[in-house]
C-alpha positions, 0 to 999 in steps of 0.5 A: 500500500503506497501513501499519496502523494499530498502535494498534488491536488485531489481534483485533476481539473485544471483551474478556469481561465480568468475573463478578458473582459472587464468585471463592470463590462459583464455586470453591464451586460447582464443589467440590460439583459435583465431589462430587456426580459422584464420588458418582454415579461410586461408585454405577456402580461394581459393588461386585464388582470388587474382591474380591481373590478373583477371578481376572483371567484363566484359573486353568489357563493353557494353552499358545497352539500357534496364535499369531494375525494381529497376535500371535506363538505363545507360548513361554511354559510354561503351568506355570513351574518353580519356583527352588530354592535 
């Protein structure tokens, strides 16, 4: 049984060659790139979903009797009291 060697380095990789270009250059870079996919992500985006008119669910909410596989039968009132007081 041979001892290792310690002075080479476990990982044979050799290390990554340091960038020709300047570190504010790359920084630069990836500040627009990020700007133009916000950009493009604001254009998908449907103008309509954010008017605070538009319901998020059923106006007229009705009292689930049924319940389902994964879910129990709701309890909840479809219409709550009002406090008074």
């Amino acid at each position: 049984m041979t001892k290792p060697d310690l002075t080479e380095p476990v990982d044979k990789t050799p290390a990554p060659e340091p960038s020709r270009t300047d570190q504010v250059d790359i920084g630069d870079r990836v500040q627009k790139d990020l700007g133009k996919a916000s950009d493009h992500r604001r254009e998908q985006e449907s103008p309509a979903s954010g008017k605070a008119t538009q319901f998020d669910g059923n106006p007229n909410p009705e009292k689930d009797d049924e319940g389902g596989m994964f879910r129990p039968r709701d309890d909840t009132p479809s219409v709550l009291p009002e406090k008074e007081g």
